[in-house]
Structures are given as structure tokens and as C-alpha cells.
DSSP file (Angstrom, degrees, kcal/mol; ACC not computed):
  #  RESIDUE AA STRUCTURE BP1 BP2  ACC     N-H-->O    O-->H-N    N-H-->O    O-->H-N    TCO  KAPPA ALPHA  PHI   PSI    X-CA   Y-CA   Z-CA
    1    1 A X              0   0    0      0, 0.0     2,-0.4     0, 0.0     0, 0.0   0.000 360.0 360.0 360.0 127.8  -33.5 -215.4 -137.2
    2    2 A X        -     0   0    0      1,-0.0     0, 0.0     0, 0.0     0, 0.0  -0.859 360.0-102.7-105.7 148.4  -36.5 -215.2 -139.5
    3    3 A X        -     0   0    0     -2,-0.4     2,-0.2     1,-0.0    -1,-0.0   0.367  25.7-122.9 -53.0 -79.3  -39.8 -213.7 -138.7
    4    4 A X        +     0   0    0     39,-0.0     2,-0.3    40,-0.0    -1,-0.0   0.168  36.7 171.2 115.8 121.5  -42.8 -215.7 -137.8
    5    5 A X        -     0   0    0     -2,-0.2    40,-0.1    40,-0.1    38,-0.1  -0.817  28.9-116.9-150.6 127.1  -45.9 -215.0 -140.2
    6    6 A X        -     0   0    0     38,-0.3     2,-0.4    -2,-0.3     3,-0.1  -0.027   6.9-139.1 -40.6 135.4  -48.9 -216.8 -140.3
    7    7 A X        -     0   0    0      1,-0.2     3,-0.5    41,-0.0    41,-0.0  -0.790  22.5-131.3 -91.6 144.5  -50.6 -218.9 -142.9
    8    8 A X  S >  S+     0   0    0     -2,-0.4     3,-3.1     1,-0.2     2,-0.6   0.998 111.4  66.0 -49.9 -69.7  -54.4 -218.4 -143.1
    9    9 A X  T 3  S+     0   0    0      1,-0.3    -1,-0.2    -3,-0.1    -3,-0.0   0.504 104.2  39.8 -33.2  -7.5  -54.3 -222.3 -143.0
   10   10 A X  T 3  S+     0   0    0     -2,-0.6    -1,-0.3    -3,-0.5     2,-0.2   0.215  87.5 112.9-123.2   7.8  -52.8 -222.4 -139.3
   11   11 A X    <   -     0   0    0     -3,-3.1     2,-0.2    -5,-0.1    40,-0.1  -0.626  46.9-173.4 -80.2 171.1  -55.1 -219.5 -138.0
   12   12 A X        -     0   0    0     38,-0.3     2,-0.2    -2,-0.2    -3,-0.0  -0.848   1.2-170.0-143.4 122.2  -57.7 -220.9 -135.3
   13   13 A X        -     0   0    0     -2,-0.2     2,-0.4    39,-0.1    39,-0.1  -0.533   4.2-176.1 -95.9 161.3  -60.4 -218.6 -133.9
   14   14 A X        -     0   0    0     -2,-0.2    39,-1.4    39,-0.1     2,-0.5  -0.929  32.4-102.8-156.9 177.0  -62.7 -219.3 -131.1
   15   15 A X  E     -a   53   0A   0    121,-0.4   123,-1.0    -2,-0.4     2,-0.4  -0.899  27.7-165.9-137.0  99.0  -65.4 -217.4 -129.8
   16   16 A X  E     -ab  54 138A   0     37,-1.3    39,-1.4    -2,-0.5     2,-0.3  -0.806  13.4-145.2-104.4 143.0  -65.0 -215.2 -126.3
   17   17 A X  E     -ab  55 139A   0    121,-1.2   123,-3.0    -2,-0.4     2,-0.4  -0.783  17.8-172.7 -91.3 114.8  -68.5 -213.7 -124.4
   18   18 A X  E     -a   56   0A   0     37,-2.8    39,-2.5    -2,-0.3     2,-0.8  -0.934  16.2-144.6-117.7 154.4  -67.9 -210.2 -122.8
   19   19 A X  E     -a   57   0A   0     -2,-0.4     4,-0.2   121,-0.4    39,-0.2  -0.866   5.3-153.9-117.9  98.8  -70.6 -208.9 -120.6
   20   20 A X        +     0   0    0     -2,-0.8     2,-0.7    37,-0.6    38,-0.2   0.223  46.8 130.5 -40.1 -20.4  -70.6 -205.2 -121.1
   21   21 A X  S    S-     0   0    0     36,-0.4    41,-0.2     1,-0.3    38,-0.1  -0.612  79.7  -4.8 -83.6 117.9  -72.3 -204.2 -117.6
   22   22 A X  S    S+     0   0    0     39,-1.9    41,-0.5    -2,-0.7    -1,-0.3  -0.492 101.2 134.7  86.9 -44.9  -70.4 -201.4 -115.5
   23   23 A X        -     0   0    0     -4,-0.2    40,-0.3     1,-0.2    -1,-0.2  -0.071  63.1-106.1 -93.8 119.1  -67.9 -201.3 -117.9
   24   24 A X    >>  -     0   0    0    120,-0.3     4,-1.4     1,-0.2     3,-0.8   0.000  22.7-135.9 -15.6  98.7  -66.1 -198.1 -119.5
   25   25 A X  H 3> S+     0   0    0     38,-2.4     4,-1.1     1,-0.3    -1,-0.2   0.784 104.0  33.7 -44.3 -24.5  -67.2 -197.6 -123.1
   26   26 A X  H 3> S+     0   0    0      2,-0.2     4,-0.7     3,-0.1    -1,-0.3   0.760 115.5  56.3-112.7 -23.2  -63.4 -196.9 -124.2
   27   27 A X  H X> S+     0   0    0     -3,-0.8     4,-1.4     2,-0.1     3,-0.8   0.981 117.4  34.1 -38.3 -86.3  -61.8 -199.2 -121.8
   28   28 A X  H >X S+     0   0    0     -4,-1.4     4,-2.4     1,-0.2     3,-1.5   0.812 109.1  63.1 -29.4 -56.5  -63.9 -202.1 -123.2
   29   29 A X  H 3X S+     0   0    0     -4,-1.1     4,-2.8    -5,-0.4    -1,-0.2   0.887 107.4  53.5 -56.2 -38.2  -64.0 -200.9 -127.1
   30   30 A X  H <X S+     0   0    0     -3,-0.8     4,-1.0    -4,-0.7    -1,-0.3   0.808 106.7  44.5 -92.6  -5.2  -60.3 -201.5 -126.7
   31   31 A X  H <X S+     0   0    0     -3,-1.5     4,-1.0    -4,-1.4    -1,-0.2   0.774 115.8  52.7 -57.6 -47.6  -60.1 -205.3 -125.2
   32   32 A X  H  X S+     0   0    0     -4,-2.4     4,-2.4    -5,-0.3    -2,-0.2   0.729 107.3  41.2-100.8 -19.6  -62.2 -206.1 -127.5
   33   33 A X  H  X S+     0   0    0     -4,-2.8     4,-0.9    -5,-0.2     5,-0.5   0.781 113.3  59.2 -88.0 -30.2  -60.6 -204.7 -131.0
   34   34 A X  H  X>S+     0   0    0     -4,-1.0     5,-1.2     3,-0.2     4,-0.9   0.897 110.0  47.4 -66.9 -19.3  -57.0 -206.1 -129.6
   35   35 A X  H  <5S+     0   0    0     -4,-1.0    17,-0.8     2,-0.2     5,-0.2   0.957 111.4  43.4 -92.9 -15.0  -58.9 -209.2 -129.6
   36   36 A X  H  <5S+     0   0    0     -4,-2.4    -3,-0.2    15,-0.2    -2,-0.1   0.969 118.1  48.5 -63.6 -71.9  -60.5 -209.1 -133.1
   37   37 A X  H  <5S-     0   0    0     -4,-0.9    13,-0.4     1,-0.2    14,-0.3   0.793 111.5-130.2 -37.4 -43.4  -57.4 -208.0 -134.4
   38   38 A X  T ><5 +     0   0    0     -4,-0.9     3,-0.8    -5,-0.5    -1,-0.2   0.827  62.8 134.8  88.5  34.3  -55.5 -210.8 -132.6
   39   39 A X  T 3 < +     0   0    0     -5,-1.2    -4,-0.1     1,-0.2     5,-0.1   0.389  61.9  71.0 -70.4 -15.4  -52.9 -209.1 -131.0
   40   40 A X  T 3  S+     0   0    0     -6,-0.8     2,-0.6    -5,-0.2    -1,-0.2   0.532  92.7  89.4 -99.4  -2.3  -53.4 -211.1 -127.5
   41   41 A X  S X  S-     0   0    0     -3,-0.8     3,-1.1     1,-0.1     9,-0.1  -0.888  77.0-143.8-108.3 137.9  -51.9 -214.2 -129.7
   42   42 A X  T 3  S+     0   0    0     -2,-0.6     2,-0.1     1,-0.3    -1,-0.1   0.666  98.7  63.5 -32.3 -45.4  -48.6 -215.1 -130.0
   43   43 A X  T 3  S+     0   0    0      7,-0.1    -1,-0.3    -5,-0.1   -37,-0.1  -0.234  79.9 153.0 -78.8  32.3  -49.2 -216.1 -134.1
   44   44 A X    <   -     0   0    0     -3,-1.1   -38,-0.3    -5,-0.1     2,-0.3  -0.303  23.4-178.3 -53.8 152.0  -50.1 -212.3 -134.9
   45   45 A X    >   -     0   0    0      1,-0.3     3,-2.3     3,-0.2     5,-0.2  -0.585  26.5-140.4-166.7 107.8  -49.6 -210.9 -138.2
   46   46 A X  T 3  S+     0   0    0     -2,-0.3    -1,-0.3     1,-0.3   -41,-0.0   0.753 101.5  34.0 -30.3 -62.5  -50.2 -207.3 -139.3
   47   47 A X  T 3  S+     0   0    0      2,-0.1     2,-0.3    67,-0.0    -1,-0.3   0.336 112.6  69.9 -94.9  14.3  -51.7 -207.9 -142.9
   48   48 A X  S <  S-     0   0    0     -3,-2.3     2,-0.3   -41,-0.0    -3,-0.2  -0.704  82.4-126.6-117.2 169.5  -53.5 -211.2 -141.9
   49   49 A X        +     0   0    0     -2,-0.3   -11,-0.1     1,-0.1    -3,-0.1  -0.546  40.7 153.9-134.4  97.6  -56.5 -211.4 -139.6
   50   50 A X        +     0   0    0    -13,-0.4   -38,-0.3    -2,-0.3   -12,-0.2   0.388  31.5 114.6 -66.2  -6.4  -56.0 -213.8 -136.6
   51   51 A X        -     0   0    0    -14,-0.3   -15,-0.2     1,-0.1     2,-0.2  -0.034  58.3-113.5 -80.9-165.6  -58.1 -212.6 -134.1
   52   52 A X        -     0   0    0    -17,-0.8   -37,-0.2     1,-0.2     2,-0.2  -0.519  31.0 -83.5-121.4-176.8  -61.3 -214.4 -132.6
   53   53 A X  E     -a   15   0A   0    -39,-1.4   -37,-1.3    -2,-0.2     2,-0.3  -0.314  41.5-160.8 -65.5 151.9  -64.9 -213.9 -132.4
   54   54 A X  E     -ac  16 122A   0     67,-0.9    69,-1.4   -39,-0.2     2,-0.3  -0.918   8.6-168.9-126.7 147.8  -66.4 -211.7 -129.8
   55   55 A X  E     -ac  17 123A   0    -39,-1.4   -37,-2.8    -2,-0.3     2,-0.5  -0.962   8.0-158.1-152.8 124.0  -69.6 -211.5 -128.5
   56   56 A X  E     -ac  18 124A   0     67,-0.7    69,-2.4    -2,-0.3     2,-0.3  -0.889   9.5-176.0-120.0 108.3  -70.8 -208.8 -126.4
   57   57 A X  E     +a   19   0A   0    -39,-2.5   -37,-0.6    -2,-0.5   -36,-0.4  -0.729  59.8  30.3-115.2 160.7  -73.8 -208.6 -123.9
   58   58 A X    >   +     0   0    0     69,-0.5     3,-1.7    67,-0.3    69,-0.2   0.868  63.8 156.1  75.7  35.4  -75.4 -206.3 -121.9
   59   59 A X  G >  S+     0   0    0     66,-1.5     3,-1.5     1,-0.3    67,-0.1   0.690  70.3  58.8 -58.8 -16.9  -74.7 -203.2 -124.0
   60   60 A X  G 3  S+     0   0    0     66,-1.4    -1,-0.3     1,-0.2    67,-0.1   0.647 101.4  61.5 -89.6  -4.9  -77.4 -201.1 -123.0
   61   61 A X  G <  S+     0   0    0     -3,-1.7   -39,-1.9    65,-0.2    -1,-0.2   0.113  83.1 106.8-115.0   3.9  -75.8 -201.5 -119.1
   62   62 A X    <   -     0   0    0     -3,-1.5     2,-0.2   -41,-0.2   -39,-0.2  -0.682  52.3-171.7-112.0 171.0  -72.5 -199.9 -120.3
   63   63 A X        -     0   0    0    -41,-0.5   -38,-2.4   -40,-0.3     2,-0.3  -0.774  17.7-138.0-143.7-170.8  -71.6 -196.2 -119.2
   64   64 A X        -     0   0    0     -2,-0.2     2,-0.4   -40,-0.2     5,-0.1  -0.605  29.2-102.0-126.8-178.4  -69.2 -193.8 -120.0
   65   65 A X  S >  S-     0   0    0     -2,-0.3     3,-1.0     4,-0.0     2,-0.7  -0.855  74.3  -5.3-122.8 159.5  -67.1 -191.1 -117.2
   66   66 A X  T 3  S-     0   0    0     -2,-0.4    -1,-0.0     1,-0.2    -2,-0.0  -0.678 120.6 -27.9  57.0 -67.6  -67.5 -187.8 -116.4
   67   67 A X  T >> S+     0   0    0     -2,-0.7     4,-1.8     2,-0.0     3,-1.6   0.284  98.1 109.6-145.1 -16.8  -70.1 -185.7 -118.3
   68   68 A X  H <>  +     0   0    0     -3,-1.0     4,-2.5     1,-0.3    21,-0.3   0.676  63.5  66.8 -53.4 -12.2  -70.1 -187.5 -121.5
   69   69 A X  H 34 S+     0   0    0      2,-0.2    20,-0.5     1,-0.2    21,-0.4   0.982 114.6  34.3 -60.5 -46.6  -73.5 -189.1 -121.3
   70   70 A X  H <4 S+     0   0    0     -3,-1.6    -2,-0.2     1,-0.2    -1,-0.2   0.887 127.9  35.9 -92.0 -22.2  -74.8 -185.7 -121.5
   71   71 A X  H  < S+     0   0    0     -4,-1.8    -3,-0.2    17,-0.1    -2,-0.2   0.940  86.7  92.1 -92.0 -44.7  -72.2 -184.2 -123.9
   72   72 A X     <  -     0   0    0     -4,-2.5    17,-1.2     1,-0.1     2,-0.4  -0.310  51.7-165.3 -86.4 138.3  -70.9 -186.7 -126.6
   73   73 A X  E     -D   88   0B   0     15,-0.2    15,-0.3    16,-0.1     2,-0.3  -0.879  15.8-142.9 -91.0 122.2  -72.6 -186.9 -129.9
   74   74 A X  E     -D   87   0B   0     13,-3.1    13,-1.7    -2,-0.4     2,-0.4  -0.716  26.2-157.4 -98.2 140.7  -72.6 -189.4 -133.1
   75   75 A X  E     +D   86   0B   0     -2,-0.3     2,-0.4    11,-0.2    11,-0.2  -0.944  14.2 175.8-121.6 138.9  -72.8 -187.8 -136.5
   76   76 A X  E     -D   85   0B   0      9,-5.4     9,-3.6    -2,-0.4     2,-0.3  -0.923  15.8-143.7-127.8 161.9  -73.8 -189.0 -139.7
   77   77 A X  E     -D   84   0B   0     -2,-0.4     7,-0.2     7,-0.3    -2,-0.0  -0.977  11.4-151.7-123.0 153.4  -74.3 -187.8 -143.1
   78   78 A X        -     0   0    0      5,-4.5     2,-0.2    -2,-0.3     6,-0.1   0.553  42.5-115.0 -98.7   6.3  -76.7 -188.5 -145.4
   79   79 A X  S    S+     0   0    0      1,-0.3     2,-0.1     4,-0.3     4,-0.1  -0.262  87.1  95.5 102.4 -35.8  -74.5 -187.9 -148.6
   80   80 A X  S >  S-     0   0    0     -2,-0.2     3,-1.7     3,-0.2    -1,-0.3  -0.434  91.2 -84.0 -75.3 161.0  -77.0 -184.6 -149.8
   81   81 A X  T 3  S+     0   0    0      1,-0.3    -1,-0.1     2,-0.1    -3,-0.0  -0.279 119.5  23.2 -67.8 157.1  -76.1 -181.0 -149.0
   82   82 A X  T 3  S+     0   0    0      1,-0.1    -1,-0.3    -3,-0.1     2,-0.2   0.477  88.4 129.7   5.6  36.0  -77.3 -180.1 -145.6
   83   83 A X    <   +     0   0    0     -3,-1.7    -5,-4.5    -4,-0.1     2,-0.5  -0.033  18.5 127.4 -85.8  36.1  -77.3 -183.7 -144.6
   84   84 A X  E     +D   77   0B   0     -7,-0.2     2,-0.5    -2,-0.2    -7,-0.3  -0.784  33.9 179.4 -95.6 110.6  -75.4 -183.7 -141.4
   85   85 A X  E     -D   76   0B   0     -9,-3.6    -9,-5.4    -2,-0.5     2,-0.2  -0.986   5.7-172.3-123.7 144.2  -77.5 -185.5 -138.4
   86   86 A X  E     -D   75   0B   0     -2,-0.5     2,-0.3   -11,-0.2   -11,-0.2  -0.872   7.3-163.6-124.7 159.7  -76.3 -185.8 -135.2
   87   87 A X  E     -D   74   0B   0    -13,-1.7   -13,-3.1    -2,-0.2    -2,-0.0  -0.961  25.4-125.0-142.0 119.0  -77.9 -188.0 -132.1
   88   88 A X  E  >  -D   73   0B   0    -15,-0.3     4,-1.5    -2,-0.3   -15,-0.2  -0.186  26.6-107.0 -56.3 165.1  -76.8 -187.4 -128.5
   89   89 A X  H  > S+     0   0    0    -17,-1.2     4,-1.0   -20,-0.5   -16,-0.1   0.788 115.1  53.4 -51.8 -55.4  -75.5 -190.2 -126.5
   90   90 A X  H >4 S+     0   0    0    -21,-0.4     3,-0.6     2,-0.2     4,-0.5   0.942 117.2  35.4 -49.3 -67.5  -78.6 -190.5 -124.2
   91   91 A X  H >> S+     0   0    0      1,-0.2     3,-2.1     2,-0.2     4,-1.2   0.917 117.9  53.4 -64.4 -55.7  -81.3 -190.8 -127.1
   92   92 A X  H 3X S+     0   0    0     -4,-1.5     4,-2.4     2,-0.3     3,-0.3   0.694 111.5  49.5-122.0 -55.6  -78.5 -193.0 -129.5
   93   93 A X  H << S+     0   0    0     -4,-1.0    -1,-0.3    -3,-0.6    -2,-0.2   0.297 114.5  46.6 -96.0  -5.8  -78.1 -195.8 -125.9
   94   94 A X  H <4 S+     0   0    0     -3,-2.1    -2,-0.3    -4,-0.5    -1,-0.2   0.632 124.3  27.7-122.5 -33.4  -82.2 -196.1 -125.6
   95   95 A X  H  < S+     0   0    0     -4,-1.2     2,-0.3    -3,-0.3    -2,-0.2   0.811 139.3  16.3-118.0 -37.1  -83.1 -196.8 -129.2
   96   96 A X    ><  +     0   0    0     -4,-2.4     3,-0.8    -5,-0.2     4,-0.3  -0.703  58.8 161.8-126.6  74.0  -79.2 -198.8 -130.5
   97   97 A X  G >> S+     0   0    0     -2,-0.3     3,-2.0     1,-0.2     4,-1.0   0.883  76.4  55.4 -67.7 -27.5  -77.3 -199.8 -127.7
   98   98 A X  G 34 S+     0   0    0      1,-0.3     4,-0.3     2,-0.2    -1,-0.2   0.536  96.2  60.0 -86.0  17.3  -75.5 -202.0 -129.9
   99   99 A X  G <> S+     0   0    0     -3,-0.8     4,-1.0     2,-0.2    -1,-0.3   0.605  98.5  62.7-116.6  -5.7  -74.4 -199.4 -132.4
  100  100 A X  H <> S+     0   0    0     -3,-2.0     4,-0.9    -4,-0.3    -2,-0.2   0.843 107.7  41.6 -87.1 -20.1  -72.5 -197.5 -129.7
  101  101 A X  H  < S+     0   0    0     -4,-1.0     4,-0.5     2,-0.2    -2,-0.2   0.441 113.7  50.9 -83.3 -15.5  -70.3 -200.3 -129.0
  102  102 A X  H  > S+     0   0    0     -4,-0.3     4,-1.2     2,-0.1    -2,-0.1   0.494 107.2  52.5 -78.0 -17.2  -69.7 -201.2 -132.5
  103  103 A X  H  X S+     0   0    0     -4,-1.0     4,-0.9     2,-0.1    -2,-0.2   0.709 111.7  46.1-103.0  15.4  -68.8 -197.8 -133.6
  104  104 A X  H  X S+     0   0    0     -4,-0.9     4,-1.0     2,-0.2    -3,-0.1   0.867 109.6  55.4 -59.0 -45.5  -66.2 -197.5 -131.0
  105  105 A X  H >4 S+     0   0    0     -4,-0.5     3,-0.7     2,-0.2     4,-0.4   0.907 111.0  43.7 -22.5 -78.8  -65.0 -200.8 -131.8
  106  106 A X  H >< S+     0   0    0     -4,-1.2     3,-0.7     1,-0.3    -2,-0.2   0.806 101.4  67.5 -69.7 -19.8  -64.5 -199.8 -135.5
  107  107 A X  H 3< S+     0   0    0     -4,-0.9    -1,-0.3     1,-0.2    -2,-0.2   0.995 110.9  37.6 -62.3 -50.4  -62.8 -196.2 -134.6
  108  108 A X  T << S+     0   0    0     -4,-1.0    -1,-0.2    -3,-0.7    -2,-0.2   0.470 102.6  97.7-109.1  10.3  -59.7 -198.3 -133.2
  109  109 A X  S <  S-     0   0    0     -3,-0.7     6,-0.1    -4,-0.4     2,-0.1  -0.492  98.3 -78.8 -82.5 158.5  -60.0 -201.1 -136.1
  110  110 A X        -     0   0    0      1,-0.2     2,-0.3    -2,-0.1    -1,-0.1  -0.351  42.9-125.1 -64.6 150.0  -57.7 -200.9 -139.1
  111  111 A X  S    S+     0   0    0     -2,-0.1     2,-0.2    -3,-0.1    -1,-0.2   0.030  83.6  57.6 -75.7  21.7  -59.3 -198.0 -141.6
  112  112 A X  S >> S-     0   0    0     -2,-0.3     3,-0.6     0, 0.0     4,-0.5  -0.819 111.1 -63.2-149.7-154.4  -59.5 -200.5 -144.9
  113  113 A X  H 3> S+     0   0    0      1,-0.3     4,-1.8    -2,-0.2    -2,-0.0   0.495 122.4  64.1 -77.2  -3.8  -60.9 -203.7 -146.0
  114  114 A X  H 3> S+     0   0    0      2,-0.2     4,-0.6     1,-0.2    -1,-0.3   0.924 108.0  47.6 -91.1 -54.0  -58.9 -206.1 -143.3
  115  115 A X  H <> S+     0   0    0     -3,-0.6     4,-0.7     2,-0.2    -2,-0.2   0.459 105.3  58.6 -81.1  19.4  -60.9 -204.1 -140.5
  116  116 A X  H  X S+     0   0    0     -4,-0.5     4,-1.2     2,-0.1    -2,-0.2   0.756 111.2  44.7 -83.2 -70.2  -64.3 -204.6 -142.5
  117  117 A X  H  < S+     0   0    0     -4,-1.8    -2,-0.2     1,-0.2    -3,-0.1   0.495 115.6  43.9 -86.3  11.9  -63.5 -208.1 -142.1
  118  118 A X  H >X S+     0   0    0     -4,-0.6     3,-1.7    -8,-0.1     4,-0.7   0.756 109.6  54.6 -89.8 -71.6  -62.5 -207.9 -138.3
  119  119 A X  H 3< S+     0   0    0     -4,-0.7     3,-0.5     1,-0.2    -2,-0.2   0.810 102.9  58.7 -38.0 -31.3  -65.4 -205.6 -137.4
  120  120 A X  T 3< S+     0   0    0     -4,-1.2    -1,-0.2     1,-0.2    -3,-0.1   0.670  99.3  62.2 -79.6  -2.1  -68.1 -208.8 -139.2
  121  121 A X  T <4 S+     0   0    0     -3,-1.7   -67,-0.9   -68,-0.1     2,-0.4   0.904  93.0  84.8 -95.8 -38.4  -66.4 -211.1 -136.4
  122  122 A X  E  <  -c   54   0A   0     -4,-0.7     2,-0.2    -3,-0.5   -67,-0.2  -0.562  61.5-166.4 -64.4 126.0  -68.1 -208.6 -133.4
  123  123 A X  E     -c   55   0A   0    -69,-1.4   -67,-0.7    -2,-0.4    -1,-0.1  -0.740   1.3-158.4-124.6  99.5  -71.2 -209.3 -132.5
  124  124 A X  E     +c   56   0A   0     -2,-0.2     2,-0.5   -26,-0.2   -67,-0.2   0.025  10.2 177.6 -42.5 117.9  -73.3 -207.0 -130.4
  125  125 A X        -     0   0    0    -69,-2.4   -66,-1.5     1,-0.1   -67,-0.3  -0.985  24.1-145.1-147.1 152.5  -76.6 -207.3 -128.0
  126  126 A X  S    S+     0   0    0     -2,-0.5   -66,-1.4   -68,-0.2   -65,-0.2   0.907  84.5  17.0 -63.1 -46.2  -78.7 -205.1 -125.9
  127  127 A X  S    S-     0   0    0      2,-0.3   -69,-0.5   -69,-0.2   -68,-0.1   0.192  93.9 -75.1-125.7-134.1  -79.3 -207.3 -123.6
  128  128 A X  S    S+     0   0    0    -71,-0.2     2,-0.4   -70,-0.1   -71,-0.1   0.910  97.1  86.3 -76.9 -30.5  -78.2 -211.2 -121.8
  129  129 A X        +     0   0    0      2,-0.0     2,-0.3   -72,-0.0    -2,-0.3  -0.519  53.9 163.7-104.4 139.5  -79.5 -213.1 -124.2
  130  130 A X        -     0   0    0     -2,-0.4     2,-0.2    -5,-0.1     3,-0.2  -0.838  30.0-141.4-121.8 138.6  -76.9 -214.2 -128.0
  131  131 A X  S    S+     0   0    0     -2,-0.3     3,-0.2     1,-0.1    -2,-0.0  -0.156  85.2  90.2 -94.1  59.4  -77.7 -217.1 -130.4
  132  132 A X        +     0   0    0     -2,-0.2     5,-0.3     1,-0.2    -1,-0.1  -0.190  50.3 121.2-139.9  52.3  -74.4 -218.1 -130.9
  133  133 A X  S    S+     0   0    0     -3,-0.2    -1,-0.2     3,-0.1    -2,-0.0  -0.035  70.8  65.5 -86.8  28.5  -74.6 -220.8 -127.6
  134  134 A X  S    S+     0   0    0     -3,-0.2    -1,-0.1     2,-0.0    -2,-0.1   0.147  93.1  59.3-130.0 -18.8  -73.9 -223.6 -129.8
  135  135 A X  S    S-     0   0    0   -121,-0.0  -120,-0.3     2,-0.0    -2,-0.1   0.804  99.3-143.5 -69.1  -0.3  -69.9 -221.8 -130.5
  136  136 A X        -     0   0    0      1,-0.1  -121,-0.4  -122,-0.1     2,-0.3   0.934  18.8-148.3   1.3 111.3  -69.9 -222.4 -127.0
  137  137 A X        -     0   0    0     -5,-0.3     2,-0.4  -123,-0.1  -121,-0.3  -0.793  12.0-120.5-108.9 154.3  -67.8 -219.0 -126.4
  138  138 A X  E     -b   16   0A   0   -123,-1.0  -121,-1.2    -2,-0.3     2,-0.6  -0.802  28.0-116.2-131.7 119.2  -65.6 -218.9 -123.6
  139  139 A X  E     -b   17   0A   0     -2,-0.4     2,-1.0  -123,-0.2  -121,-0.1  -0.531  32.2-144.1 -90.7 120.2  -66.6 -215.8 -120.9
  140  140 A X        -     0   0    0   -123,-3.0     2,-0.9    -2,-0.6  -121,-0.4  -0.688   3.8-149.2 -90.4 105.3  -63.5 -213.2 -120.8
  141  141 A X        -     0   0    0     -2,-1.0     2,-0.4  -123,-0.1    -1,-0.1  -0.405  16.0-166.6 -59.3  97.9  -62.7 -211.6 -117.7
  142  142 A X        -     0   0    0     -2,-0.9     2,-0.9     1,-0.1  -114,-0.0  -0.636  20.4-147.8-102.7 157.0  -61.3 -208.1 -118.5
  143  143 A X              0   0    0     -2,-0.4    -1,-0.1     1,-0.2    -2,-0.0  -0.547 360.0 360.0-106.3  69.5  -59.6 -206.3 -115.8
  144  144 A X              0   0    0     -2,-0.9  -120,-0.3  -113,-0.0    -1,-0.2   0.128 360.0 360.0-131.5 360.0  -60.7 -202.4 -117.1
């Protein structure tokens, strides 16, 4: 038996539509990085990147359990000495819905330059409406 590894030349991507409303922030984040990574296909291949397109709407609709709306925080730095800012959940889901779902996304993507090029394949929106109806993307039912 030999292993199975994919040729770039034999990947094929297509382009799946999740609608983001109701849905579990950590549930979702993690449907949606096994499919950029490309783990739900059979041709998978650690050091290659096989997955598909996603495209994610209705971000601002999605919510999180127990107390974390009011407790969890995102932190940044701004690279200078006392340059630590942080944004609550609340304020962070009203002004960038689409940056809480993308850095969830990237937390569970690989940490080097093959999940840089997995994360550019997610694409994010606040609200119903994408411009990407001419990929015609194919609406994924997740069961989370």
C-alpha cells in the first residue's frame, strides 16, 4: 500500500454559502475551518491546501452560550509599550461582525503560511447579501 497525496493539479474547489443565524460561534468556526482545510474530502493532504471556498452570511445574527456575550474579550496590540487594547464582545459584534468570525476561524487554522492561504479562501458578511453569486456556491446545511 502506498499513500494517497494530492497533486495541486488534481485539487478542485468549489464554493459552499453558510448562513451564520442562530448558530454557535465555536460550533460553526469549526465546520467551517475543516472545510477550508479540506478535511471533509477524501483527496486530503496535510502540507497541501485542498479545501473549498466558504462564504458566510448573516454574521451579525450569530451568538455565543452562556455568559460570554457579556464576558469574552478580543485583544490587540499595537506593537508600542503600553499598547495592549482590548474590545468586549458586545461593542466588537455591532461595529465588525465579520472579524469575530474570522478570528475564530483562524485560531483553529494551521499557525504558518498554509493557514494564511486557507483563511484568504473565507469570506465573511454582516448581513444576507455576498457578491460572489456568479461562483454559484452551494448552501451547506450544518447540523451544530
Amino acid at each position: 500500500m502506498r499513500t494517497y497525496s494530492a497533486k495541486p493539479s488534481e485539487i478542485t474547489r468549489q464554493w459552499h454559502l453558510v448562513d451564520a443565524n442562530g448558530k454557535t460561534l465555536g460550533r460553526l468556526s469549526s465546520e467551517i475551518a475543516k472545510i477550508l482545510r479540506g478535511k471533509h474530502k477524501p483527496q486530503f493532504t496535510p502540507h497541501l491546501d485542498t479545501g473549498d471556498f466558504v462564504i458566510v452570511v448573516n454574521a451579525k445574527k450569530i451568538v455565543l452560550t452562556g455568559k460570554k456575550a457579556e464576558q469574552k474579550v478580543y485583544y490587540h496590540h499595537s506593537g508600542y509599550l503600553g499598547g495592549l487594547k482590548e474590545k468586549p464582545f458586545s461593542r466588537l459584534i455591532e461595529e465588525r461582525p465579520q472579524e469575530v468570525i474570522t478570528r475564530a476561524v483562524k485560531g483553529m487554522l494551521p499557525h504558518n503560511k498554509l493557514g494564511r492561504v486557507m483563511l484568504k479562501k473565507l469570506k465573511v458578511y454582516a448581513g444576507e447579501e455576498h457578491p460572489h453569486e456568479s461562483q454559484q456556491p452551494v448552501a451547506l446545511e450544518l447540523d451544530i
